[in-house]
SERO-4910 file (N, C-alpha, C, O; in steps of 0.05 Angstrom, whole numbers):
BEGIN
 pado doro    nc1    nc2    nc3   cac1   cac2   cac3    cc1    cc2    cc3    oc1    oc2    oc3
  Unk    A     17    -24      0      0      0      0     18     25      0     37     25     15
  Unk    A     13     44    -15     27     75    -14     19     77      6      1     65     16
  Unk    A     34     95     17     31    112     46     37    146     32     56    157     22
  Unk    A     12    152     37     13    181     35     35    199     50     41    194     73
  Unk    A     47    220     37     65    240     58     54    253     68     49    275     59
  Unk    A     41    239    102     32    258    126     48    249    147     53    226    152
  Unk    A     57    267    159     66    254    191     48    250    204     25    261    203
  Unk    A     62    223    227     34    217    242     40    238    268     50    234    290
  Unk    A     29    260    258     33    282    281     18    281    310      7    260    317
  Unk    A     19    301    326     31    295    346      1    315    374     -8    338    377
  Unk    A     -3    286    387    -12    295    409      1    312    430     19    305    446
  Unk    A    -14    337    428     -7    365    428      0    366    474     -6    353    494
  Unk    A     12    385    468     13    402    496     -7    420    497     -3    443    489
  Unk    A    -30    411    507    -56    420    495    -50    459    489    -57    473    470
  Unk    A    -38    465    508    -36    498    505    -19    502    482    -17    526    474
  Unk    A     -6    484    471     10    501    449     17    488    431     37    494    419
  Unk    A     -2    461    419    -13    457    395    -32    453    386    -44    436    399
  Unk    A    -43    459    367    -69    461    362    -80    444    330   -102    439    319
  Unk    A    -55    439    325    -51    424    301    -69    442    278    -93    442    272
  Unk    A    -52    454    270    -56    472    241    -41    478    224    -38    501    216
  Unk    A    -26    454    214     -2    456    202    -15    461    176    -38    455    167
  Unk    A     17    478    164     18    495    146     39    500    131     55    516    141
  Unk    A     42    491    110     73    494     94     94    517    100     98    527    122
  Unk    A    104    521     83    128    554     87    136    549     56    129    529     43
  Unk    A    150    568     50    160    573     26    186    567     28    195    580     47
  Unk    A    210    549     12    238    556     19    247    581      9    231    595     -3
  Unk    A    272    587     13    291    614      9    320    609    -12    336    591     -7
  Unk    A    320    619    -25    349    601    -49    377    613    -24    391    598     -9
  Unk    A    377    636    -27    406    652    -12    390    671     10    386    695      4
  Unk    A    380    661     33    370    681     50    385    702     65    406    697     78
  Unk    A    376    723     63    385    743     89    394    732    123    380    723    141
  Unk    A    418    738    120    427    727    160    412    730    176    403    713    191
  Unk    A    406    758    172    383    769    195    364    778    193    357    799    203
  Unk    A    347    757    173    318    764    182    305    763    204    307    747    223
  Unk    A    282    793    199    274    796    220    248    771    230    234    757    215
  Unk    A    249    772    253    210    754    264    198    769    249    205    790    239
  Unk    A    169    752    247    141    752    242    133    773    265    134    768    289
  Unk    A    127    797    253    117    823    265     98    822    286     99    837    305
  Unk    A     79    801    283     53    788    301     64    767    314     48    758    330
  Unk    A     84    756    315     94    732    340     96    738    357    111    757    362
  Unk    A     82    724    378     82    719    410    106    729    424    125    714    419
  Unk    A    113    750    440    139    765    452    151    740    479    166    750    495
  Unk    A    147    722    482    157    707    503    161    673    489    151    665    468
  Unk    A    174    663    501    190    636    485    184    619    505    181    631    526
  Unk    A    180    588    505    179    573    540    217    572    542    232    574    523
  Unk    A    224    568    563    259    551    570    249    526    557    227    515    556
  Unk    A    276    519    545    281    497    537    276    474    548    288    470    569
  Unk    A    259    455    540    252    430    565    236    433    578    234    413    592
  Unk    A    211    460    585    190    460    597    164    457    590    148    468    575
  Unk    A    162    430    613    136    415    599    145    393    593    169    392    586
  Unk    A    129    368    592    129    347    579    126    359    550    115    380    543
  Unk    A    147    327    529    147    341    502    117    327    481    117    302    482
  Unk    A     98    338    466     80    308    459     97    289    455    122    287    454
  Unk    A     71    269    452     67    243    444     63    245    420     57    266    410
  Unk    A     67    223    406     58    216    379     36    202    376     28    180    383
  Unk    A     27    220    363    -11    203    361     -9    173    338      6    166    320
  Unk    A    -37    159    352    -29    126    342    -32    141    305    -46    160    298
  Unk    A    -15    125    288    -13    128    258    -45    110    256    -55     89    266
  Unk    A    -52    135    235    -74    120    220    -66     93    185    -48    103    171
  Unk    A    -73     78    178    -59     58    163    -55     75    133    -55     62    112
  Unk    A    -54     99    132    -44    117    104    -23    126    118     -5    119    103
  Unk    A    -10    140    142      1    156    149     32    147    153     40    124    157
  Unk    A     48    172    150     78    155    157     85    162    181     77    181    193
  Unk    A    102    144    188    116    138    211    143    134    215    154    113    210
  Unk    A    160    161    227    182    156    227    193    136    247    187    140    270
  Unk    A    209    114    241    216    101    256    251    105    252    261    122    238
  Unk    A    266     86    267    300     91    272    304     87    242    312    108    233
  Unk    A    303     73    229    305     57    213    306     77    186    325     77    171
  Unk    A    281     96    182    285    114    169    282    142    168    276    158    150
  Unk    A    291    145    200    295    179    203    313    191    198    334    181    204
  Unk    A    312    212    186    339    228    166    356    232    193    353    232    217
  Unk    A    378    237    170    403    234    190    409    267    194    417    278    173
  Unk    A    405    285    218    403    308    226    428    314    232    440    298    247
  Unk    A    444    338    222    472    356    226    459    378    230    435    381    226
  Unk    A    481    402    241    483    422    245    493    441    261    518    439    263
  Unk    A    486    455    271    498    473    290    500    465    319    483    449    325
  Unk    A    517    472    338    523    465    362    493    473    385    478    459    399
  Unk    A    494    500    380    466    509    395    442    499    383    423    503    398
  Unk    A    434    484    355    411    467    350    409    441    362    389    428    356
  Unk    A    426    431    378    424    402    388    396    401    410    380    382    405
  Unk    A    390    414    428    371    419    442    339    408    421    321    394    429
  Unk    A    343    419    393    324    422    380    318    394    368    297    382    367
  Unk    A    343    388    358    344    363    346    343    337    364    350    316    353
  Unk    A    337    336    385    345    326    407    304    319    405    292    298    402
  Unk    A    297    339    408    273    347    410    250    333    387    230    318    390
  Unk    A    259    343    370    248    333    358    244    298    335    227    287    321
  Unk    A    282    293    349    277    253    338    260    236    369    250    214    370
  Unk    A    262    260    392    239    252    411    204    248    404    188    230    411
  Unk    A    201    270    389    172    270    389    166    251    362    150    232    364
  Unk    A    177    258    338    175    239    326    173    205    322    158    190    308
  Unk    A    192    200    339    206    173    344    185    163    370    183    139    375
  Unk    A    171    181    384    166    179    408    183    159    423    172    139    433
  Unk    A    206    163    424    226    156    447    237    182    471    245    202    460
  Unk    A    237    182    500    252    187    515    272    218    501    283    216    479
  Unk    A    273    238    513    299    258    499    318    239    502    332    236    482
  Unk    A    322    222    525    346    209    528    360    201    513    383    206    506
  Unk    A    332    175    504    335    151    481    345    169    453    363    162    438
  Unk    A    329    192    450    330    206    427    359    216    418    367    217    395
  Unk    A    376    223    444    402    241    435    421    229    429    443    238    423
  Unk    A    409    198    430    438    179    417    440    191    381    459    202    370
  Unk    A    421    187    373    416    199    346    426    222    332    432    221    308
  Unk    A    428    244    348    432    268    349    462    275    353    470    276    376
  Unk    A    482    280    331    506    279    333    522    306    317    539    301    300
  Unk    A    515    333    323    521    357    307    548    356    306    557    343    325
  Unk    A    561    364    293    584    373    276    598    404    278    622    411    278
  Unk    A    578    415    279    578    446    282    577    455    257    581    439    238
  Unk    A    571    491    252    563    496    219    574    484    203    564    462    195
  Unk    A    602    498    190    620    493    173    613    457    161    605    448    139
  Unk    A    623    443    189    627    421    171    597    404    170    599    385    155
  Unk    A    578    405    180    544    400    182    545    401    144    545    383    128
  Unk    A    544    425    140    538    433    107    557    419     88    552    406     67
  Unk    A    582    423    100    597    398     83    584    365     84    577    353     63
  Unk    A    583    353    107    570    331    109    546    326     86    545    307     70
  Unk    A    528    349     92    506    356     74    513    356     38    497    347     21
  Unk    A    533    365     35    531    363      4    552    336     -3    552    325    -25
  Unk    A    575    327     26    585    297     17    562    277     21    571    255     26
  Unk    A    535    279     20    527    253     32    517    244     49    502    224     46
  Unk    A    522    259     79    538    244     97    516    256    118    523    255    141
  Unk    A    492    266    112    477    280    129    444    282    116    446    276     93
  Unk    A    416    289    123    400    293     96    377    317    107    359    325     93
  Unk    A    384    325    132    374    349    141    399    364    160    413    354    178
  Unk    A    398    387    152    408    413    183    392    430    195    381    446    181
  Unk    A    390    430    216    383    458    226    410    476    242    419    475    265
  Unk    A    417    492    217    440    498    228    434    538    225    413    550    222
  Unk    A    460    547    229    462    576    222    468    578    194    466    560    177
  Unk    A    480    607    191    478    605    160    508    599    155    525    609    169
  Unk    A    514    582    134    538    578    120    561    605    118    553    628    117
  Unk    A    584    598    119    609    623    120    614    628     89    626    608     83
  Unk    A    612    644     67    619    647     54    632    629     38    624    630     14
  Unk    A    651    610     43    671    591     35    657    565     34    667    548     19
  Unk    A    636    559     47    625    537     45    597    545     18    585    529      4
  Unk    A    593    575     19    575    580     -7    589    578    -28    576    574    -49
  Unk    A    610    579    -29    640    582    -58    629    558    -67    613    554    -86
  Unk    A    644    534    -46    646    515    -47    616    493    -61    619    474    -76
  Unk    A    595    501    -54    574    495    -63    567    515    -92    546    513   -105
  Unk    A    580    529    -97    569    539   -120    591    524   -133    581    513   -152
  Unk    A    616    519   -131    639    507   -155    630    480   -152    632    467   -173
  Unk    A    619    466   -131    605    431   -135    576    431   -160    565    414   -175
  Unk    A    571    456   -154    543    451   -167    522    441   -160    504    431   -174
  Unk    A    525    445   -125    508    434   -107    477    446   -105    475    470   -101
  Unk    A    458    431   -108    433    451   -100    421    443    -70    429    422    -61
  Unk    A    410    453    -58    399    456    -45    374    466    -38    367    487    -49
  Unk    A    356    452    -20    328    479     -8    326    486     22    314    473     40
  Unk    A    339    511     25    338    523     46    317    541     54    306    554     36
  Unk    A    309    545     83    283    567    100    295    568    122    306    549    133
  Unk    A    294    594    132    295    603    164    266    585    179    244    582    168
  Unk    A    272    578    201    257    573    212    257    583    243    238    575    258
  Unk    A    278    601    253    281    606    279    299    633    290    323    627    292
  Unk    A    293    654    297    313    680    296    327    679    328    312    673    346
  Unk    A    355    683    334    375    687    352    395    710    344    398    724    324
  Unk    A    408    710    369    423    738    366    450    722    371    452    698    376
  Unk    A    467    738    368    500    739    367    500    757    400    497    781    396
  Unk    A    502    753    415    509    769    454    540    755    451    552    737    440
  Unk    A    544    779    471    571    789    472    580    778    508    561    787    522
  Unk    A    593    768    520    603    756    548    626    773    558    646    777    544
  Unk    A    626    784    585    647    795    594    645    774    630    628    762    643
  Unk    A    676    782    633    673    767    660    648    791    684    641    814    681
  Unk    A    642    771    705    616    783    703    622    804    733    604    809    749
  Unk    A    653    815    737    661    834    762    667    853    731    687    866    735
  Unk    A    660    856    712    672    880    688    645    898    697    621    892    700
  Unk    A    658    924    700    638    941    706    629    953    683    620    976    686
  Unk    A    630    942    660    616    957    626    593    934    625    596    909    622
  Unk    A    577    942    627    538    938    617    533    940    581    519    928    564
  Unk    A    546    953    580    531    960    547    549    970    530    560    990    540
  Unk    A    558    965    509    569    969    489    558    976    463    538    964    459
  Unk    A    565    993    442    554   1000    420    563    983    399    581    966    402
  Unk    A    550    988    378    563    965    359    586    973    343    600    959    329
  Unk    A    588    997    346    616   1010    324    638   1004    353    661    999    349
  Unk    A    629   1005    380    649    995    395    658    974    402    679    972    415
  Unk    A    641    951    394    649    919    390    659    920    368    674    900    367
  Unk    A    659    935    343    674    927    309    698    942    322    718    929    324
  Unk    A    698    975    335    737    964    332    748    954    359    772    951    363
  Unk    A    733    949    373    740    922    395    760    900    370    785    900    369
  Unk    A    748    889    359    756    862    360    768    875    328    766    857    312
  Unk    A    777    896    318    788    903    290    814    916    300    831    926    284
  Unk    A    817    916    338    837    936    351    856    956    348    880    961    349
  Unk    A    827    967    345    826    995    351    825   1008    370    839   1028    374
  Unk    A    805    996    387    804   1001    417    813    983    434    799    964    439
  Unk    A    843    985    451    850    961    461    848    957    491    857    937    503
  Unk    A    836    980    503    832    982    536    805    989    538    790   1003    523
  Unk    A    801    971    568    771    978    571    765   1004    583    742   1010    585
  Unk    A    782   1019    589    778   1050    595    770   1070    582    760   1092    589
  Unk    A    777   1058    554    761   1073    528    738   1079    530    728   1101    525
  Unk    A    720   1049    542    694   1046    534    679   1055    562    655   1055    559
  Unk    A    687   1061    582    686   1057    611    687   1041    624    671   1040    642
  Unk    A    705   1025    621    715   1011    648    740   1009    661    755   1029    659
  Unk    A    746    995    670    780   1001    684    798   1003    665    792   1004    641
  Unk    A    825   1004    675    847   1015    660    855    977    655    870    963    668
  Unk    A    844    974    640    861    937    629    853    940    600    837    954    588
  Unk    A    874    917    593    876    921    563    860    894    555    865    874    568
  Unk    A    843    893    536    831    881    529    834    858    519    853    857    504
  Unk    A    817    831    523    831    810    511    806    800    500    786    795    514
  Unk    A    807    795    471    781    794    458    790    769    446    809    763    430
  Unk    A    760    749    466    765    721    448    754    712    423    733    725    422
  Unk    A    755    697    404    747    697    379    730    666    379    734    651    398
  Unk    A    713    657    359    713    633    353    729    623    326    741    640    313
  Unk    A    728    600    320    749    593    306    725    596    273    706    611    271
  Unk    A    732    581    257    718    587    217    698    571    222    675    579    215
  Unk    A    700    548    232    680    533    231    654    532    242    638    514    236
  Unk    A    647    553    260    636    563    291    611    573    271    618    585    251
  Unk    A    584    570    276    566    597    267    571    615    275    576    632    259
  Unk    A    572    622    302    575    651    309    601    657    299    600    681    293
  Unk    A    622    650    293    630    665    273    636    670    249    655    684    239
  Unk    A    620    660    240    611    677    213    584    688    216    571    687    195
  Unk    A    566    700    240    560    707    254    571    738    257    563    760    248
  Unk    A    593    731    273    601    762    282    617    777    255    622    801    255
  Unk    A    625    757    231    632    774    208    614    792    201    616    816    205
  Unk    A    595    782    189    578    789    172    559    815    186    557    836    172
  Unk    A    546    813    214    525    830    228    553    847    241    559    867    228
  Unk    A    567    841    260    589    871    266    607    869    250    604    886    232
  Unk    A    625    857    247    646    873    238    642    886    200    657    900    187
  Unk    A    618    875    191    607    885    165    632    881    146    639    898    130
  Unk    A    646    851    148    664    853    123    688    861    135    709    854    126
  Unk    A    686    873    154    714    895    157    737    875    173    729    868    195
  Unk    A    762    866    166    781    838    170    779    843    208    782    866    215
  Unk    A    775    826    225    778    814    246    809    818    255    826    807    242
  Unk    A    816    835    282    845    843    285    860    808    283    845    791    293
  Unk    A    884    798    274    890    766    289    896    769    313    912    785    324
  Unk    A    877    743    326    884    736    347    906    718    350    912    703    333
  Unk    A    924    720    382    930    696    373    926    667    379    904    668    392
  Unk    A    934    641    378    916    626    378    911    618    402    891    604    402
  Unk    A    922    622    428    902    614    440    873    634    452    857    628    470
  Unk    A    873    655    437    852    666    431    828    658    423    806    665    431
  Unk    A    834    644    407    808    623    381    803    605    398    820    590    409
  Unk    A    778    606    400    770    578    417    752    557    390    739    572    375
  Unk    A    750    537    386    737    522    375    712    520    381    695    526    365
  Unk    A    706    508    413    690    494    429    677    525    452    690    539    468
  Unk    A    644    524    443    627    545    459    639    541    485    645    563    493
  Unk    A    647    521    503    649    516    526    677    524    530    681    534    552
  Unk    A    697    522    515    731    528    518    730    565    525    744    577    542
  Unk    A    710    575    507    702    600    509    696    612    540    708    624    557
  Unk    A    677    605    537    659    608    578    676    612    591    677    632    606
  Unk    A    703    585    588    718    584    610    735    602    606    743    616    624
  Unk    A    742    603    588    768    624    582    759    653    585    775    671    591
  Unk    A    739    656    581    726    683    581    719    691    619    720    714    627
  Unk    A    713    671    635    711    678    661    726    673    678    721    677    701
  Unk    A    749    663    668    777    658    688    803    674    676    826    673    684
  Unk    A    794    685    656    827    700    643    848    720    671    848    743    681
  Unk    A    856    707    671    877    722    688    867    723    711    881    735    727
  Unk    A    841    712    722    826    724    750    823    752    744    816    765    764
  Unk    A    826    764    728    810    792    720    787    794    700    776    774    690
  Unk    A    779    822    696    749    831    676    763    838    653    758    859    641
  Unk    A    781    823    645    794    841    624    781    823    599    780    833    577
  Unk    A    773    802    601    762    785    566    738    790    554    724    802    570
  Unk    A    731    787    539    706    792    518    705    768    508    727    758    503
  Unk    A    682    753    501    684    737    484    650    730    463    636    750    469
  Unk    A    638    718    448    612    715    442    603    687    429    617    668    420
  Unk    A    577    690    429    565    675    427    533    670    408    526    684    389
  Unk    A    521    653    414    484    655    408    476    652    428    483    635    444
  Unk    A    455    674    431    433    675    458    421    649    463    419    642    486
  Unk    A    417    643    456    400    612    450    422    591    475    417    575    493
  Unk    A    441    599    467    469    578    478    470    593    505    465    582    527
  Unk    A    477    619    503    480    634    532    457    624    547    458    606    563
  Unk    A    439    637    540    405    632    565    391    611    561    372    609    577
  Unk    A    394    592    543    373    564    542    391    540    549    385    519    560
  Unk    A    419    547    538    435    519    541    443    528    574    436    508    587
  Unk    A    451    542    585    449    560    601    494    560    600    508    551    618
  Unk    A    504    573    573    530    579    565    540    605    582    560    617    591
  Unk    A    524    606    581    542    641    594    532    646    631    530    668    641
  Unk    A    528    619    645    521    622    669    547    632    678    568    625    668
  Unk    A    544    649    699    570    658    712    586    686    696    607    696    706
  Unk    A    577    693    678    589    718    666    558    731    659    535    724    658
  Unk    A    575    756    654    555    780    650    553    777    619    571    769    604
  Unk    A    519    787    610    521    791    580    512    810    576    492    817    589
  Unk    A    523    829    554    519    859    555    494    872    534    486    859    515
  Unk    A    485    893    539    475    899    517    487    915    498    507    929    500
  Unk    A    475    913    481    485    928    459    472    952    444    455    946    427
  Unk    A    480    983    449    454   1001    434    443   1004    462    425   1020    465
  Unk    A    451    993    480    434   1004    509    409    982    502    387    987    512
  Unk    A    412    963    488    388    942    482    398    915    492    411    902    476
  Unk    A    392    904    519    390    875    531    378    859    514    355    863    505
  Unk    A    389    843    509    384    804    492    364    799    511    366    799    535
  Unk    A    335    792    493    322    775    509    296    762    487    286    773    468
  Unk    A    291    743    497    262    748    469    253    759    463    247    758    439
  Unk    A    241    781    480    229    801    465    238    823    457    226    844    454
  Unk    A    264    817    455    271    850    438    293    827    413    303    833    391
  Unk    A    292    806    425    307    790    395    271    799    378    265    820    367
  Unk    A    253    776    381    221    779    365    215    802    360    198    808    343
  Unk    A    229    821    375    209    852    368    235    863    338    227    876    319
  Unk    A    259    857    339    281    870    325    297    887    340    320    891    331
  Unk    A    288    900    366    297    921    373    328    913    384    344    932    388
  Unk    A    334    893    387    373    873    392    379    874    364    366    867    344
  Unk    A    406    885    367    412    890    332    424    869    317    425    873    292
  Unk    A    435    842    328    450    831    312    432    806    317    440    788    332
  Unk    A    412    805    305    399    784    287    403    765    274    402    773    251
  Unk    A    409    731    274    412    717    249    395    697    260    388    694    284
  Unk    A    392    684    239    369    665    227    385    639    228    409    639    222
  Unk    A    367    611    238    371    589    233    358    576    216    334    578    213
  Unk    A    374    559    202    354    553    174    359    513    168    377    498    174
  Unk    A    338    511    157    329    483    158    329    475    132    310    484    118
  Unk    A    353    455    117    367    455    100    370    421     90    376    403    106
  Unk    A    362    415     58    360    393     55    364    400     25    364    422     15
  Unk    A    369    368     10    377    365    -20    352    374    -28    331    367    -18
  Unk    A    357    397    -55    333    404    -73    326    375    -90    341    357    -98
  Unk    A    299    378    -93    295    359   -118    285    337    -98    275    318   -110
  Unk    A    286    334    -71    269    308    -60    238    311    -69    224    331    -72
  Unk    A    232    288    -71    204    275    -78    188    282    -43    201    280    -21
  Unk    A    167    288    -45    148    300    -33    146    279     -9    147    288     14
  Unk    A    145    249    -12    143    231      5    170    222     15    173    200     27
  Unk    A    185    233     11    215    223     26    226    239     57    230    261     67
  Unk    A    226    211     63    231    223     95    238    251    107    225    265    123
  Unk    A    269    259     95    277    279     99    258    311     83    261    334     89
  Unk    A    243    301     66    233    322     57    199    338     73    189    361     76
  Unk    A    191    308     80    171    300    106    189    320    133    181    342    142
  Unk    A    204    311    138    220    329    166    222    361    162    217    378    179
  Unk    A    232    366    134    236    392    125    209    405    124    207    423    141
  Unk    A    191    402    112    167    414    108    154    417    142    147    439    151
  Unk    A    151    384    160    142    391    178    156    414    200    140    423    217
  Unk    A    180    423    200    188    444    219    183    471    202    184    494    212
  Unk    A    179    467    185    163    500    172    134    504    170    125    525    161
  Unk    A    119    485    179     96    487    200     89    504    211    105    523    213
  Unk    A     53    507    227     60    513    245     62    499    268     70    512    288
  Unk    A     56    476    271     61    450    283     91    457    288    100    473    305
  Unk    A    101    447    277    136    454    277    137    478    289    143    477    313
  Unk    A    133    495    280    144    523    301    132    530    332    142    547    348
  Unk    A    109    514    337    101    509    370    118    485    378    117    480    402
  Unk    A    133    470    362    156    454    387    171    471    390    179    473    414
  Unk    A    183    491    370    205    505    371    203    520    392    220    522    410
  Unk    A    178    534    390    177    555    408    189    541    441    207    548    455
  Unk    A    167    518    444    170    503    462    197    499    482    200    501    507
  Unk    A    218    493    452    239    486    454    259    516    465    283    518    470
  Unk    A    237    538    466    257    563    473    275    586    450    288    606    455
  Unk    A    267    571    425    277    577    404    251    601    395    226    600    397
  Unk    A    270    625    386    244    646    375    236    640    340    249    646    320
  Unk    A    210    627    343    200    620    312    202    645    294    196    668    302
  Unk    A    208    641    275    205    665    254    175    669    234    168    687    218
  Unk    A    164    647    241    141    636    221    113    652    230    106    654    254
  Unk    A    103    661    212     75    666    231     52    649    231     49    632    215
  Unk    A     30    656    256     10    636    267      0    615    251     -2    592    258
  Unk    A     -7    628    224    -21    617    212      3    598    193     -4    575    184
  Unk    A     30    609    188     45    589    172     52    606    151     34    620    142
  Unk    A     73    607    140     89    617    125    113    643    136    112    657    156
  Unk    A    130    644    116    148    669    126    137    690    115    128    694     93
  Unk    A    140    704    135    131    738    125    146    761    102    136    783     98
***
């Protein structure tokens, strides 16, 4: 018997699904930082609150993802929460059971995986320039959509008496220009601005929204941290002083809970929080996007996964999940 392409979707958290799913449009080369859906809800749940649904019993047309043929999910470091989440509800297994599955890569090489083969969905950030080269000289296609907006926040150790920073004073921060925090108001120490390494979303992240193109001073290497967590630490123990800077995704700081123990600043005199990420009013905006081979057939698993998180089914786990949906109520991007 064909089996129609429906998921056997999902018995709801009665308050925040209502089951009204609804396609989305993909995007060929989207904008970093698109903005939210103008009308979305100003508050997000924390990550993990609430039981996650159940999977409603499949009716004998309906598909059913099982281990056997659930796409194989890459992507970004701060999407694991998501992806975690969702081979849970699908699979209806345990988060537990679910995170064996769940094995990110981080940007850079997620997208590579993606066009070797080696992956058949991401929810990742957006690609660094060099990985778009690289897919334009393969001749790779793809169908890419935002499905979720985060910010780029900035970490200082959390005895630094600077709250807020501007954004032309974070670009020559880290282009050093400005190399003491006395410049900006704070004590007389010289600044030690940590970086992430090429492969990192956030940074290609912090290229593109601050420093606008403009070359990154070199750090040196043990400056570059690889690993979000190498960062934290290095960023709240440098020297036993307030002298480091380092950044991140909000998502990672306040849901994974990355930046416990340091201060995170605003920027523009504008605090990171959902509702000023959802409203636009936090300036450095980028988009997570949900990414699979163009040209899948309508009934293929991974194309089933792709369509269902551009939902609006999909965007009430997200939300769920603490992630700010970009989609509006009714379904589609704005």
């Amino acid at each position: 018997m064909n089996r129609k392409p429906v998921l056997s979707i999902l018995a709801v958290l009665a308050a925040l699904l209502l089951l009204t799913g609804c396609g989305a449009k993909t995007a060929a080369r989207p904008e970093p930082n698109a903005a939210p859906a103008a009308d979305a809800e100003t508050t997000a749940a924390p990550s993990g609150e609430g039981a996650l649904p159940e999977a409603a019993p499949a009716g004998e047309n309906q598909f059913v993802f099982t281990r056997s043929n659930f796409p194989r999910l890459d992507g970004s470091a701060s999407a694991v929460p998501l992806g975690q989440a969702l081979a849970s509800v699908l699979l209806g297994e345990s988060r537990e059971q679910a995170a064996s599955l769940i094995n990110f890569s981080k940007t850079t090489r997620s997208y590579r995986a993606l066009m070797g083969g080696e992956a058949d969905v991401l929810l990742a950030a957006e690609p660094s320039p060099v990985v778009w080269a690289e897919k334009d000289d393969g001749g790779y296609d793809w169908d890419m959509a935002p499905f979720a907006v985060d910010a780029l926040v900035f970490v200082v150790n959390a005895s630094n008496p600077v709250d807020s920073l501007t954004g032309a004073q974070l670009r020559d921060i880290y282009a050093g220009r400005i190399t003491n925090w006395s410049e900006v108001g704070g004590d007389n120490l010289e600044i030690t601005a940590f970086q992430r390494d090429e492969e990192a979303g956030s940074q290609n992240v912090m290229e593109n929204l601050v420093m606008e193109g403009e070359p990154m001073a070199e750090a040196p290497t043990e400056l570059v941290r690889g690993e979000m967590g190498d960062l934290v630490k290095a960023v709240a123990a440098f020297e036993d002083s307030p002298a480091a800077v380092g950044y991140m995704m909000y998502y990672a700081a306040h849901n994974m809970g990355a930046a416990d123990g340091l201060k995170i600043l605003s920027v523009n005199g504008v605090a990171p929080s959902e509702e000023t990420i959802l409203s636009g009013e936090y300036p450095f905006l980028s988009s997570y996007y949900v990414v699979t081979d163009a040209g899948r057939p309508a009934d293929d698993p991974a194309k089933l996964l792709y369509d269902w998180i551009l939902s609006a089914d999909g965007q009430r786990l997200i939300k769920h999940e603490g992630y700010a949906p970009i989609i509006n109520e009714g379904g589609g991007t704005p």
